[in-house]
C-alpha positions as CSV (number, residue, x, y, z in Angstrom):
1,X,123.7,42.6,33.9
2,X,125.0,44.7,36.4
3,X,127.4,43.5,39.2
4,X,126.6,43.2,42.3
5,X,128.5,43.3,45.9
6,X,128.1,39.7,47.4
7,X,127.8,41.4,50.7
8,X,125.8,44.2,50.0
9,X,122.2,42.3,48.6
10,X,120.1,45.3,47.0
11,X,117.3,44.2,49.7
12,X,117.1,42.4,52.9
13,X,113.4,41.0,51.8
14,X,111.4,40.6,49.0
15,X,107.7,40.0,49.9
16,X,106.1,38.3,47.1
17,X,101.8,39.1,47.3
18,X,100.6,42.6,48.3
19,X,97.0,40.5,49.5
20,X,96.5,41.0,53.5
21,X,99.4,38.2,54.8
22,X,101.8,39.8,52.0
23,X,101.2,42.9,53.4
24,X,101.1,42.1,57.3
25,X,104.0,39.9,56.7
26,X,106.4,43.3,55.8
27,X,104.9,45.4,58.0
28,X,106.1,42.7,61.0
29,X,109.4,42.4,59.0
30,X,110.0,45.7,59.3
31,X,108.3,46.7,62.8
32,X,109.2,43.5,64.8
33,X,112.6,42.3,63.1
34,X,114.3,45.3,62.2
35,X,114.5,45.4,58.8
36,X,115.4,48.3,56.6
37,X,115.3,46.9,53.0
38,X,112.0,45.5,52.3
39,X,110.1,45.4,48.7
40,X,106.9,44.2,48.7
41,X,105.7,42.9,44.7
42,X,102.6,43.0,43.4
43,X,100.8,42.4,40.2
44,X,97.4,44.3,41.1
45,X,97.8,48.4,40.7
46,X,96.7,48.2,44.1
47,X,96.9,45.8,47.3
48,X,94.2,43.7,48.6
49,X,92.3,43.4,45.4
50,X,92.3,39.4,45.0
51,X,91.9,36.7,47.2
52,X,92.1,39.0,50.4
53,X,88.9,40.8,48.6
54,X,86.8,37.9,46.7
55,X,85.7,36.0,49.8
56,X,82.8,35.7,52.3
57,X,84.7,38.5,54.3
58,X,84.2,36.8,57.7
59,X,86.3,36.7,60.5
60,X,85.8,33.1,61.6
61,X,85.0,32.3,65.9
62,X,85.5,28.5,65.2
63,X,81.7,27.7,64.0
64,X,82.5,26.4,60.6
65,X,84.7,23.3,61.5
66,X,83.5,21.1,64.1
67,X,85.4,18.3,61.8
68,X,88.6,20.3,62.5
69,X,88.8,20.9,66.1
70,X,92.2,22.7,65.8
71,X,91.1,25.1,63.2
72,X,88.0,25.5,65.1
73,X,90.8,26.3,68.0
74,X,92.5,28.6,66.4
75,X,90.1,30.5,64.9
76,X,88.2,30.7,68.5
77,X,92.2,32.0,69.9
78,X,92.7,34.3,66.8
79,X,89.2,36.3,66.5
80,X,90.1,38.7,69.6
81,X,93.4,39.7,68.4
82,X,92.1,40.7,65.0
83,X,89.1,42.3,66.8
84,X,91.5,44.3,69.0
85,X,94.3,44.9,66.2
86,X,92.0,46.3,63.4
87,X,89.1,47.2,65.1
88,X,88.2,49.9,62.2
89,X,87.8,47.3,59.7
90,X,85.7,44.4,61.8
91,X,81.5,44.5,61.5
92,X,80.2,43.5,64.8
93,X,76.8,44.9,64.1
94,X,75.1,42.1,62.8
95,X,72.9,39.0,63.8
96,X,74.6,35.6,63.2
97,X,73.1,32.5,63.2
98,X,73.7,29.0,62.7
99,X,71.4,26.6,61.5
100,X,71.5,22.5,61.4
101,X,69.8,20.4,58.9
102,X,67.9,17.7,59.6
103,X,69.4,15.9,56.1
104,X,72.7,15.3,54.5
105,X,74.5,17.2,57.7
106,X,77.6,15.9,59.0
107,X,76.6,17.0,62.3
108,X,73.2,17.0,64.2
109,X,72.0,20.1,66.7
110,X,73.1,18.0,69.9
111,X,76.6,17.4,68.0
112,X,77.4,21.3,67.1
113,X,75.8,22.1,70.2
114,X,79.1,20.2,72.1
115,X,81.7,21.2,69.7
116,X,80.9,24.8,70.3
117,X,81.2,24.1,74.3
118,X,84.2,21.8,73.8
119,X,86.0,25.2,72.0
120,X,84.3,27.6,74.4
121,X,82.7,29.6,71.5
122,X,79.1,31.2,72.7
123,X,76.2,29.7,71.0
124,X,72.5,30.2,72.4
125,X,69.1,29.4,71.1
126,X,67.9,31.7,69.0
127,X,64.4,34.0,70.0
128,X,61.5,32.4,67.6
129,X,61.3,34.9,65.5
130,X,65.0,34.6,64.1
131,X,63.5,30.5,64.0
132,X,60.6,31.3,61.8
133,X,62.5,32.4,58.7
134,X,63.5,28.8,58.2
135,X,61.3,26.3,57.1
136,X,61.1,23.9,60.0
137,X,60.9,20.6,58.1
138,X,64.2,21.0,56.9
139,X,65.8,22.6,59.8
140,X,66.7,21.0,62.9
141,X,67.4,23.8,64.7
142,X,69.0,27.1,64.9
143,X,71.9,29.1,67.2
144,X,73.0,32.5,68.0
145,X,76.4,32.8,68.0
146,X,79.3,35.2,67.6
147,X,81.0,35.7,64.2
148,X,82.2,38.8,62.5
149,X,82.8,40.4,59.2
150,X,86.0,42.5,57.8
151,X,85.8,45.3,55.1
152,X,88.7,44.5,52.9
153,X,88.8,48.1,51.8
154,X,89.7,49.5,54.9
155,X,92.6,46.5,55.7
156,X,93.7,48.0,52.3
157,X,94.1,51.5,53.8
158,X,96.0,50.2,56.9
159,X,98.3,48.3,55.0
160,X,99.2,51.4,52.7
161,X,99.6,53.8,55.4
162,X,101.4,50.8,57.9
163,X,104.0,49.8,54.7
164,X,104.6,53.6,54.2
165,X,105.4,54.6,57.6
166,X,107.4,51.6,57.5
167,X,109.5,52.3,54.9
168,X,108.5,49.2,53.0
169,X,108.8,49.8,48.9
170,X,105.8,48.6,47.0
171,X,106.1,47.6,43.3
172,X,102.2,47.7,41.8
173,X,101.7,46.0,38.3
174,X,104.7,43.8,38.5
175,X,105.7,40.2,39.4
176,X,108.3,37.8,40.2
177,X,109.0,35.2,37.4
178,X,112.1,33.4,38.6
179,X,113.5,32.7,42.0
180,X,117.6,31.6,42.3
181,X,120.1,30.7,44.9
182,X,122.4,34.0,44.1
183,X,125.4,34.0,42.7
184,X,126.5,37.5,44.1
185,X,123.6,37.2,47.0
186,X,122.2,34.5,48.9
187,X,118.9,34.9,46.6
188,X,118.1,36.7,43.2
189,X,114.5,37.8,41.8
190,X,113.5,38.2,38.8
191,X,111.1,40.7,38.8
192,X,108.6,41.6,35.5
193,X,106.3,44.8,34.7
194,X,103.3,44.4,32.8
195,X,105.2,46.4,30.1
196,X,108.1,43.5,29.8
197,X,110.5,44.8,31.7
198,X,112.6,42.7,33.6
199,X,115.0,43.7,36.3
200,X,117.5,41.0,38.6
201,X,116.9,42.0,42.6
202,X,119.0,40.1,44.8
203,X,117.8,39.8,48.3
204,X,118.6,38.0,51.7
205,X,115.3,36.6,52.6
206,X,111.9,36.0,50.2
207,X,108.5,35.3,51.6
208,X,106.3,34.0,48.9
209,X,102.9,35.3,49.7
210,X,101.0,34.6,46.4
211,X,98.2,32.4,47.5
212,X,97.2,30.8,44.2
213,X,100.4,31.6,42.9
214,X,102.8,29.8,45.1
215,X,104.0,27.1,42.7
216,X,104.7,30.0,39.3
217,X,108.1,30.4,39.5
218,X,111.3,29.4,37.5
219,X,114.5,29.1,38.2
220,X,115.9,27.0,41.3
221,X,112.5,27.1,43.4
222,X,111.4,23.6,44.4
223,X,108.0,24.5,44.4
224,X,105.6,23.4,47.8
225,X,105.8,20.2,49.6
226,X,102.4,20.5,50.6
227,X,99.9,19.5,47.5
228,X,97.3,22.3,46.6
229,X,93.9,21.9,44.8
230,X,92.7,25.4,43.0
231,X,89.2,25.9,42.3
232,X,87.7,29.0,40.5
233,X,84.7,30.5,42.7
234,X,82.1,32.3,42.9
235,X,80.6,34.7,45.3
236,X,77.4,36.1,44.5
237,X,77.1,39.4,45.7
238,X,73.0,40.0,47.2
239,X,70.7,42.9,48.2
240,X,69.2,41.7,51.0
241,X,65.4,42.2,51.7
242,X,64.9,44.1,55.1
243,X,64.0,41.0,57.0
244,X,67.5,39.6,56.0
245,X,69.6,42.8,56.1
246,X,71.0,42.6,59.3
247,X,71.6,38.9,59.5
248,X,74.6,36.3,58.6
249,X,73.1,32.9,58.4
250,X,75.2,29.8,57.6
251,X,73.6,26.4,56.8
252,X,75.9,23.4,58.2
253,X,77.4,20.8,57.9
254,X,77.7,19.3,54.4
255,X,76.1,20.5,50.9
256,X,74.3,24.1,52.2
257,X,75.0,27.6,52.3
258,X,76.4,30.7,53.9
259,X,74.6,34.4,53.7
260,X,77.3,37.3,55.3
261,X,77.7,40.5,55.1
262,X,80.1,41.9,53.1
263,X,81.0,45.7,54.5
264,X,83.2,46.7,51.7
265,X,79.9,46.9,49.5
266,X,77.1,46.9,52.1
267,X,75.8,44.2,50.5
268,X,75.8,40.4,51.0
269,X,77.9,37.4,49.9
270,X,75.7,34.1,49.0
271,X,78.3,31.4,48.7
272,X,76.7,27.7,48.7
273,X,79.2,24.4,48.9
274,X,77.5,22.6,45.9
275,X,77.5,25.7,43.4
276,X,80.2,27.8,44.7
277,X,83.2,25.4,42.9
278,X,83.0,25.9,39.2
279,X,86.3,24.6,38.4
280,X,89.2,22.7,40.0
281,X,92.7,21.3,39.1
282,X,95.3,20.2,41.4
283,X,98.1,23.1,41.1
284,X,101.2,22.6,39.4
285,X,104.1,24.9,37.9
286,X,103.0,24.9,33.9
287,X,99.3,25.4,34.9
288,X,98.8,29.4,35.2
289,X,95.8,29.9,37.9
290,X,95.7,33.7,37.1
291,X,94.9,32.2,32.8
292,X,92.4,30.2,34.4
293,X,90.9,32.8,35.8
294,X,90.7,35.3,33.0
295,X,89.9,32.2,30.3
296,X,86.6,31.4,32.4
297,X,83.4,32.4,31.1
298,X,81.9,32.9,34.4
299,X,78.3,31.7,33.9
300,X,76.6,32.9,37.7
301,X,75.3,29.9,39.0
302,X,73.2,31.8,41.7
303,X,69.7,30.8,40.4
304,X,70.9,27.5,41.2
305,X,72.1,28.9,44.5
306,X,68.9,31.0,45.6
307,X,66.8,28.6,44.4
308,X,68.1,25.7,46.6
309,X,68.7,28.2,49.7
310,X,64.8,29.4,49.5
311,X,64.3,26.2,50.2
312,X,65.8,26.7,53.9
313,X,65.3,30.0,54.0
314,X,62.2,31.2,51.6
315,X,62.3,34.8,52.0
316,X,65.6,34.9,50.0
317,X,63.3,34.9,47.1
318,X,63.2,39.0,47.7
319,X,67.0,39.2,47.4
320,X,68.3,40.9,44.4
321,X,71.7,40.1,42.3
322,X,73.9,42.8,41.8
323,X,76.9,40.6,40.6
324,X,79.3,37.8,41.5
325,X,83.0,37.7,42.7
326,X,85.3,35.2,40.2
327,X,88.6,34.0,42.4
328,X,90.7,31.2,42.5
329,X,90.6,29.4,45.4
330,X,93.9,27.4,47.0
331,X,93.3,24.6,49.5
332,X,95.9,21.8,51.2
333,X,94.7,18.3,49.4
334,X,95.3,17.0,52.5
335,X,92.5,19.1,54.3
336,X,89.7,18.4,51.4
337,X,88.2,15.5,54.2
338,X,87.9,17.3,57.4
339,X,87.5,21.2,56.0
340,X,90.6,22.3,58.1
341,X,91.6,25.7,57.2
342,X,96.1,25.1,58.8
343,X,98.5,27.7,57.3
344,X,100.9,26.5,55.1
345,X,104.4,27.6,56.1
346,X,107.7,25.9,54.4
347,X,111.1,27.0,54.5
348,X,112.7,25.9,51.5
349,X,115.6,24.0,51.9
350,X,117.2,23.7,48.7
351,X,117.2,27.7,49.0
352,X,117.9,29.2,52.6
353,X,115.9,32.2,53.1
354,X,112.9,31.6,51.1
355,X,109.6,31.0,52.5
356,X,106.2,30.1,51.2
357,X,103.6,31.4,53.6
358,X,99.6,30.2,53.1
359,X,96.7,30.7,55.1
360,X,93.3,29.9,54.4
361,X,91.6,32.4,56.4
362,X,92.1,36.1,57.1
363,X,93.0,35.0,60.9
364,X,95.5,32.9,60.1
365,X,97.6,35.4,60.2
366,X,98.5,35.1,64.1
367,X,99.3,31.1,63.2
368,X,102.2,33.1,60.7
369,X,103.8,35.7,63.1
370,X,103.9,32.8,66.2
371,X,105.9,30.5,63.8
372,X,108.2,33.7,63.2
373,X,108.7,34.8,66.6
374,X,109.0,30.9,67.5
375,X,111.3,29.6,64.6
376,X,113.9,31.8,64.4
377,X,116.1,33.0,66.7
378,X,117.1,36.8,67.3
379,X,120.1,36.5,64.7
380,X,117.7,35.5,61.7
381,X,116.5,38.5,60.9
């Protein structure tokens, strides 16, 4: 091993995750603190292509959890920013609607009706012909609202071009395997190519930004407080029949469905609560998410899905399958009740500097940079 100069660490940050909060999380690191020696790590030969791409791609307005009024909140605070701060990659052009079911919903019409009012979120009627394409014995009613869509592709090109200007170093095709306290440097990395090689990095500060990954790591890291359930999903990717194209319908509040559009393909996503899951575990280090993943056989369960959606909604019938997105899904146990969607942010104590960072949607990411600017002083960084 070579040595090191205790005072001189070879970085000031190692970001661990090149997904979207990975990659926003160096660009504010260098931008908004300051610093010059940043290395972002990631195990993808490119960034965004995980969780940050296999999702329903839609920027949430606060719609989704009237059992979660402060991720409803938060969502209905965050959606402007990241309308105004990546206004290239957000598709506004679109018809969304909500729609109640008369059975097995949490919440009736009157209910989502004065959620939405009690977050200020806009929500109408919708005209009767937007009502007519669901079958009325099943649906209570149906509301116009305000949601949007993101294309992942193009957050990927911002974050390239925002890292580079930045001066932030991106490793592709490796990852971290063991996290130390430092015994020439507050922290040490171990960092691993897909070739084998392994190489010591010894840092001042390490955001762990792996999503599904959080809990992988030897060496002295304690692992989350916070328990996480992982599930292995699927999103169904749909051509749309022209009646639907334009259109984002979701189907609330318990075993339904969501229809979006997903701009980095110009298709649709067709993600449905019951069918969606194909496999959980509760995470733990010794239990590889990413082995999971690949060990999967990936049966597509969307006959299952369209077939219980045409139900609601019967022109969905003329939809066509192109494929499905496979991704493992990380979600706080404690959240599985009420649907909440809080970031996870810990500061591990047992190793001053580190930080696991979490969010559970793409918006989150505001919830992240206010506990930075508000939890540290100007000396931290």
């Amino acid at each position: 091993m070579p040595v090191f100069d205790p005072n001189q660490p070879s970085q000031d940050a190692v970001v661990i995750g090149g997904g979207f909060y990975g990659a926003a999380i160096a660009v504010y690191l260098a931008k908004q603190r300051g610093l010059k020696r940043i290395l972002l790590i990631e195990r993808e030969p490119a960034l965004l292509m995980r969780a940050s791409y296999n999702n329903q791609a839609r920027v949430h307005n606060g719609y989704h959890y009237p059992r979660s009024f402060t991720t409803a909140y938060r969502s209905r605070v965050n959606l402007p920013k990241f309308v105004r701060d990546w206004p290239h990659a957000v598709k506004q052009d679109f018809t969304k609607l909500y729609a109640i079911a008369r059975r097995n919903s949490k919440v009736t019409a009157k209910q989502f009706e004065r959620f939405c009012r009690d977050i200020g979120a806009a929500i109408q009627p919708a005209e009767p012909a937007m009502r007519a394409l669901f079958e009325p014995r099943l649906i209570e009613d149906v509301f116009l609202v305000e949601e949007f869509a993101f294309d992942t592709t193009l957050l990927a090109s911002w974050a390239e071009r925002e890292l580079k200007e930045s001066g932030v170093q991106i490793r592709y095709k490796s990852r971290v395997t063991t996290i130390s306290k430092g015994a020439q440097a507050p922290l040490e990395v171990v960092v691993e190519t897909a070739q084998g090689h392994q190489e010591l990095i010894t840092c001042r500060y390490i955001f762990n930004c792996t999503y599904s990954g959080l809990n992988q790591f030897r060496g002295d890291f304690p692992g989350v407080r916070s328990g996480l359930k992982q599930e292995v999903t699927e999103m169904a990717l749909m051509q749309m029949p022209a009646s639907l194209q334009g259109l984002g319908i979701t189907v609330m509040d318990g075993p339904f469905f969501s229809m979006m559009p997903f701009p980095a393909r110009g298709l649709h996503t067709l993600s449905h609560v019951r069918y969606t899951p194909h496999l959980h575990w509760n995470d733990e280090l010794g239990i590889d998410p990413y082995k999971k993943l690949r060990d999967y056989k990936r049966d597509t369960r969307v006959d299952r899905m369209v077939r219980d959606v045409a139900r609601y909604i019967p022109l969905v019938l003329d939809a066509k399958y192109i494929e499905s997105l496979f991704e493992v899904k990380t979600v706080l146990l404690k959240n599985e009740g009420d649907d909440g969607r809080p970031i996870l942010f810990e500061q591990h104590a047992e190793l001053p500097g580190c930080y696991s960072v979490m969010g559970g949607k793409i918006d989150n990411i505001y919830d992240v940079l206010e506990r930075f600017d508000a939890g540290f002083d100007s000396q931290s960084f």
